[in-house]
C-alpha positions as CSV (number, residue, x, y, z in Angstrom):
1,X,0.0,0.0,0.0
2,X,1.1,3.4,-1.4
3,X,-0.1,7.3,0.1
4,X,-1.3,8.7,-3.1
5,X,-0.4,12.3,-4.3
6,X,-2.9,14.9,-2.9
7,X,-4.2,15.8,-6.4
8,X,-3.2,14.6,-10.1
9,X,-0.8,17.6,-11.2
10,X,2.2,18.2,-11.9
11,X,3.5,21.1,-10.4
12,X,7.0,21.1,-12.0
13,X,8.8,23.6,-14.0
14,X,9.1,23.7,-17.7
15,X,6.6,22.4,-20.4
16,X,7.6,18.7,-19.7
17,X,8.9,16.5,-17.1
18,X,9.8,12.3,-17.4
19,X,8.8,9.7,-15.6
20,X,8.5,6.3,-15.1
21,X,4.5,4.8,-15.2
22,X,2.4,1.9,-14.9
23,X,-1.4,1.0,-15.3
24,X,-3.2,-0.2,-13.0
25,X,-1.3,-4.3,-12.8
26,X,0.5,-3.0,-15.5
27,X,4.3,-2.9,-17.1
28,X,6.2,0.0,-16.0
29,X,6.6,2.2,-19.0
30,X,8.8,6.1,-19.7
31,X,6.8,8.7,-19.9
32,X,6.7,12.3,-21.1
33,X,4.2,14.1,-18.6
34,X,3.3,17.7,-19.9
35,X,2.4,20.4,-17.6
36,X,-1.1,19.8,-17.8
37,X,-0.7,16.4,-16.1
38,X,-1.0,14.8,-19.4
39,X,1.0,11.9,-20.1
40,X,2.6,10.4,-23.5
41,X,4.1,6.8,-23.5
42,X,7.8,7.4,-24.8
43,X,7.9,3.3,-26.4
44,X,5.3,4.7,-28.6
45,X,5.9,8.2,-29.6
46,X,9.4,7.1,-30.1
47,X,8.8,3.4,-31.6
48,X,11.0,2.1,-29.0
49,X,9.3,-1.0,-27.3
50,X,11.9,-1.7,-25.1
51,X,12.4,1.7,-23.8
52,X,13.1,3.0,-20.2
53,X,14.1,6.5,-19.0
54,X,17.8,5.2,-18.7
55,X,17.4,4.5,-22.6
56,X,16.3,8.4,-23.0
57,X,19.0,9.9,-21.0
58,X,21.9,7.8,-22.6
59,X,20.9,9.6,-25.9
60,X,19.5,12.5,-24.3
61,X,21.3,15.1,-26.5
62,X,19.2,13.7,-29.3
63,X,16.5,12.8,-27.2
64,X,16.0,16.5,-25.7
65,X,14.7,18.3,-28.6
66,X,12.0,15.7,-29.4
67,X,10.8,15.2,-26.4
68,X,10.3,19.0,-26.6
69,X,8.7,18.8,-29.7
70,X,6.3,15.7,-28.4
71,X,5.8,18.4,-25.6
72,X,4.5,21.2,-27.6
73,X,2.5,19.0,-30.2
74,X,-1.6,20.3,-29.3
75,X,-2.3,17.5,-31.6
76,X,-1.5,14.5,-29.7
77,X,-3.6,13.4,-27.1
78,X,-2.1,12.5,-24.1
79,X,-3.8,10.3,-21.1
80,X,-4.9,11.9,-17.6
81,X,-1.8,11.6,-15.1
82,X,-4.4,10.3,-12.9
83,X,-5.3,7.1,-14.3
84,X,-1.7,5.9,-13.6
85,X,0.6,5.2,-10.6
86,X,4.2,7.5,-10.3
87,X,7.3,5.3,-9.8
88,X,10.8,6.5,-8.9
89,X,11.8,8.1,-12.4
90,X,15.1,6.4,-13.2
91,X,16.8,3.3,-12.3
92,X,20.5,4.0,-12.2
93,X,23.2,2.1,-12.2
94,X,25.5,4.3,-9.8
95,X,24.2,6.4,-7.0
96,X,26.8,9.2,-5.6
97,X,25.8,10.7,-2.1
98,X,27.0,13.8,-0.4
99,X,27.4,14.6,3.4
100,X,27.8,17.9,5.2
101,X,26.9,19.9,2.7
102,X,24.7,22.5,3.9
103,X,26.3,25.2,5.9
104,X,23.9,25.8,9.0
105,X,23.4,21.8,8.7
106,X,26.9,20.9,9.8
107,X,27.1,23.6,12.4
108,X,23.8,22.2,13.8
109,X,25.1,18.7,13.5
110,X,28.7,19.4,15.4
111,X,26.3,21.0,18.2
112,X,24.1,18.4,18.7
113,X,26.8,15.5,18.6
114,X,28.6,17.1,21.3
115,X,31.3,15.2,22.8
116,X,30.9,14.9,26.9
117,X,33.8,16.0,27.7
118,X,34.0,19.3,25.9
119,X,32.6,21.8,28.3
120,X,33.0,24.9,25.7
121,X,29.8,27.4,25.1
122,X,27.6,26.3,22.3
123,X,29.0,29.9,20.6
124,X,32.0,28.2,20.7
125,X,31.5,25.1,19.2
126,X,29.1,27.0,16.2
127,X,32.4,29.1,15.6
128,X,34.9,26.0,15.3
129,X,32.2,24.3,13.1
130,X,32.2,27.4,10.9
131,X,35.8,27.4,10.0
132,X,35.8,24.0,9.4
133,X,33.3,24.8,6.6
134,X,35.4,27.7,5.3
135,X,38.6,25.2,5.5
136,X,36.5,22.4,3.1
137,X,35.3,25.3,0.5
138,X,38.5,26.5,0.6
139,X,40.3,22.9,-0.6
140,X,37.6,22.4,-2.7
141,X,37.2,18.7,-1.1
142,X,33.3,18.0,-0.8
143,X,32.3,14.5,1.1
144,X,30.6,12.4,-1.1
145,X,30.5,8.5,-0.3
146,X,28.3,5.7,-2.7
147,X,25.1,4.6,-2.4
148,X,22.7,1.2,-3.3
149,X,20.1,1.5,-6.1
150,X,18.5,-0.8,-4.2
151,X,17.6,1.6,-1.3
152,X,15.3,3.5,-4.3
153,X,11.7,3.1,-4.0
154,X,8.4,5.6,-5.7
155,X,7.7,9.3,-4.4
156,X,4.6,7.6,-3.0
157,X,5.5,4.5,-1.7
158,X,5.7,3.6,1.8
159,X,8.9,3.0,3.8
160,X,9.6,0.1,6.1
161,X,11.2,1.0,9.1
162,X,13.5,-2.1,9.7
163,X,13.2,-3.4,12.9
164,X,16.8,-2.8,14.0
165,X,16.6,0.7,13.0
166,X,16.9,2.9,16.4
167,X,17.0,6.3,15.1
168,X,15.5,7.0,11.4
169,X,16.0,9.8,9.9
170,X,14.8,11.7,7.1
171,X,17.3,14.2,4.5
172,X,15.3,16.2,1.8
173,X,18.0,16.5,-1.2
174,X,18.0,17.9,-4.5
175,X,19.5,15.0,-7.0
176,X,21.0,15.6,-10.2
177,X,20.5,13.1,-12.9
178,X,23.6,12.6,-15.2
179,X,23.0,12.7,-19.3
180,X,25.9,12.8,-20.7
181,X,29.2,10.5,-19.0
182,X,31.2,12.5,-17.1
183,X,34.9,11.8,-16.2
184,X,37.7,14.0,-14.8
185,X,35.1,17.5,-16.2
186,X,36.3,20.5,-15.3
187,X,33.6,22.6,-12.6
188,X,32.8,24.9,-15.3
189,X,31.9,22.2,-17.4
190,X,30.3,19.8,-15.1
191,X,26.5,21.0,-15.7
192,X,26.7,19.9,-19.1
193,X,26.4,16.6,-17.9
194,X,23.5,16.8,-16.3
195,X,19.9,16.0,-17.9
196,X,17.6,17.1,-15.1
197,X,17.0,17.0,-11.7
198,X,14.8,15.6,-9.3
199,X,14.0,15.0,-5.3
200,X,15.7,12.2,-3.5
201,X,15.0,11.6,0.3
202,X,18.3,10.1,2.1
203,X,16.8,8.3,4.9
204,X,19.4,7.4,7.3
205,X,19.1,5.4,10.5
206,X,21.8,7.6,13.1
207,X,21.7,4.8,15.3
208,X,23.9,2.6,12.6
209,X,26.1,5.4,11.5
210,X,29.0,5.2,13.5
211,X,30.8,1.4,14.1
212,X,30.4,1.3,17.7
213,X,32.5,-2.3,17.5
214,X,35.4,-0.6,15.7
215,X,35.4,3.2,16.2
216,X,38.2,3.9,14.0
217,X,36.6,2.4,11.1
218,X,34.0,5.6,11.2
219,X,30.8,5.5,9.5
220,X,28.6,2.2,8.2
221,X,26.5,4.3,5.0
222,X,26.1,0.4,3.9
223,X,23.7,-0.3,6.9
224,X,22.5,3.4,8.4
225,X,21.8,4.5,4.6
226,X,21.0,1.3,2.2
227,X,17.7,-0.6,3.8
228,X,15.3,-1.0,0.7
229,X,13.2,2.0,0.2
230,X,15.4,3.9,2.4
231,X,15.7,6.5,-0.8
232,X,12.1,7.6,-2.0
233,X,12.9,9.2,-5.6
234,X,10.7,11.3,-7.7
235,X,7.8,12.1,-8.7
236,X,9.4,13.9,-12.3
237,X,12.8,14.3,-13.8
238,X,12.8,18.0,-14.6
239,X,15.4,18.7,-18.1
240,X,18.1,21.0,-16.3
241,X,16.7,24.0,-18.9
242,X,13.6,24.5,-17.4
243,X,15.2,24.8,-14.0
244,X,16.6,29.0,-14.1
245,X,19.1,28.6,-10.8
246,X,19.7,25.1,-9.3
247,X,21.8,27.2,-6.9
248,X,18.2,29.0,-5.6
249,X,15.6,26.1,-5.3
250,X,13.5,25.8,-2.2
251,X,13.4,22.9,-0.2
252,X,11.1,21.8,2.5
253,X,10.0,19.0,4.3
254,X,6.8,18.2,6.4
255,X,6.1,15.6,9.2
256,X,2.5,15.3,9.4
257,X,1.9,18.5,8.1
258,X,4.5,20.1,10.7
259,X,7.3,22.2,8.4
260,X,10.7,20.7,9.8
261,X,13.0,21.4,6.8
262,X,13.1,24.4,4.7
263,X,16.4,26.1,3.2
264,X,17.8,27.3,0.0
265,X,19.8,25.5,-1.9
266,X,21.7,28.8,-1.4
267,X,22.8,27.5,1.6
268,X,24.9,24.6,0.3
269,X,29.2,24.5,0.7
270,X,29.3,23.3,-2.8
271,X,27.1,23.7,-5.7
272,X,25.7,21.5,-7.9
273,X,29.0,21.6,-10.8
274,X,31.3,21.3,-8.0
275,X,29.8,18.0,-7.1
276,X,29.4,16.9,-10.0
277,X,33.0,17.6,-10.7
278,X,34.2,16.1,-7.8
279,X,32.5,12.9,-7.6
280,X,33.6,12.6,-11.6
281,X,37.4,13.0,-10.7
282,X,37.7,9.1,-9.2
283,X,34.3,7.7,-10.6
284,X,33.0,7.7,-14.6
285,X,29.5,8.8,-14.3
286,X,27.1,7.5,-16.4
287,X,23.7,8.1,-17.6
288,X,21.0,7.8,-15.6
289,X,23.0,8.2,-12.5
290,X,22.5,10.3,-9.7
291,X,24.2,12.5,-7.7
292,X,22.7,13.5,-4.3
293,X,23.8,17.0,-3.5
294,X,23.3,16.9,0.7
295,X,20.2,17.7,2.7
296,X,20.3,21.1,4.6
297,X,19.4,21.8,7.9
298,X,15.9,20.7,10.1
299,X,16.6,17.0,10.4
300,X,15.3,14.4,13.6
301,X,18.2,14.9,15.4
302,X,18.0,18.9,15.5
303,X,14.5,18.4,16.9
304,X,14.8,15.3,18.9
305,X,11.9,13.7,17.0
306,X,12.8,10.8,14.4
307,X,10.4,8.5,12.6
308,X,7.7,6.5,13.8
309,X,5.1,4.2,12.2
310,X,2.5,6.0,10.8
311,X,4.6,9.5,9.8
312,X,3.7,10.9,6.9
313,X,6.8,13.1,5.1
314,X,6.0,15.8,2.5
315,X,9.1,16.7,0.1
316,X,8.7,19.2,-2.3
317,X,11.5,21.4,-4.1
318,X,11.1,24.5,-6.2
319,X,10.0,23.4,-9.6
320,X,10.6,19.5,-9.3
321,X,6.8,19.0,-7.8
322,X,6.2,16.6,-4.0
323,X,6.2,13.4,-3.1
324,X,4.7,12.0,-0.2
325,X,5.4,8.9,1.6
326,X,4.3,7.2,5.2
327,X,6.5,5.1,7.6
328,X,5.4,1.8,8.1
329,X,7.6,-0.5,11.2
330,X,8.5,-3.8,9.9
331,X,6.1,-6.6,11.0
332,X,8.1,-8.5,13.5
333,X,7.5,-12.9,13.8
């Protein structure tokens, strides 16, 4: 069982955004989905049968202009959004995720995880945290770490809160999806390889994050991070063109209707090209792939309240549309 979107729109920006689809008991099929919340099957527009978004994006530089022309075509009817169910867009084949990289989210973080024996002032501790952000953007050296396609699960899906988990967490992020392979590109060339962008929620369970067993090992992404369905994706790729400043989006999350994230992607330590660069200088990024760009501040730690069977998370960033999924605890034997 799924929590459906509020209302069948598509509240994205541009004339067009992908997706993937299915009918009712239905294959999954990639789909054009205009801005009236009409939708056009891509395997027959483009007399591709075996078609997925992956398939678009590795050709996207031929791809893009007719999908804009599909787009702009009045005469071609196009079926009501509502008559079908909204999986996570893409399935790609690497997944590249970022940590501490929101400003006022690290400073929060190195607060709240507060070693007992340091008795300094709070002001104290913000001020160290601060130059230890200015040192990073200053070395150019963002943290980005690999994650499981596997985790991936539908904008609407529910998430099951494995039993072991003791402290999940949710992380709002904007995710760029990679177009064109990208290897060793230079900052100022990095956005050219990316096709679109779309919302990615990096659960992570901070109970699991640190190896309690063998401290000097640091973190575990594999288990606080990886669970299946631990990243809810979607609802739309957005082509990067229709998006005016990735470096000024808007995002915010709810917990049951409570606003508990809610920043500017103004707010980040690197942008979206320096990520992109980055991660590219060690790994060849293909298309398809995605590249999580950090979650800002407002997450279950800062407020002392993390997930519980029955939450409800709303995730919405400016011009890439919502998606809403609820917590469900794993049935225990």
């Amino acid at each position: 069982m799924s929590v459906k979107p509020e209302a069948a729109s598509a509240p994205f920006a541009g004339p067009f955004a992908l997706a993937t689809l299915s009918a009712p008991d239905g294959p999954l099929f990639p789909a054009l989905v205009t801005a009236d919340a009409r939708v056009i099957d891509l395997q027959v527009a483009l007399e591709e049968p075996r078609l997925t978004i992956r398939g678009v994006l590795e050709d996207w530089d031929s791809a893009l202009p007719l999908l804009t022309a599909l787009a702009a075509d009045s005469g071609r009817e196009g079926k009501p959004l509502a008559d079908f169910r909204v999986h996570a867009p893409v399935e790609p084949r690497q997944v590249f995720q970022s940590g501490a990289n929101y400003r006022q989210h690290v400073i929060d973080l190195h607060v709240a995880h507060r070693d007992p024996a340091d008795d300094r002032s709070e002001e104290e501790r913000r001020a160290e945290a601060a130059d230890i952000m200015d040192r990073r953007a200053a070395q150019d050296l963002p943290y980005v770490f690999i994650g499981l396609p596997s985790a991936i699960t539908g904008p609407y899906d529910d998430v099951v809160l494995p039993a072991w988990a003791g402290k999940p967490d949710w992380e709002l992020e904007l995710a760029a999806v990679i177009g064109l392979p990208a290897h060793r590109v230079a900052v100022e060339d990095a956005l050219k390889h990316v096709a679109g962008y779309t919302i990615a929620n990096d659960l992570t369970d901070r109970a699991t994050v640190f190896r309690r067993d063998m401290p000097q090992i640091g973190t575990d992404w594999l288990r606080s991070k990886n669970a299946p369905g631990f990243t809810p994706l979607g609802p739309w790729i957005v082509p990067a063109g229709s998006l005016a400043n990735p470096g000024d989006l808007r995002l915010t999350l709810k917990l049951n209707g409570e606003t508990m994230q809610d920043e500017s992607t103004k707010d980040m330590i690197f942008d979206v090209a320096r990520m992109v660069s980055y991660a590219s200088q060690t790994a060849r990024l293909l298309p398809g792939d995605l590249v999580l760009t950090g979650s800002p501040a407002g997450n279950g730690m800062h407020w002392g309240r993390l997930l519980r069977d029955g939450d409800v998370m709303d995730g919405s960033i400016t011009g890439l549309g919502a998606q809403r999924t609820r917590c469900v605890a794993e049935a225990t034997r």
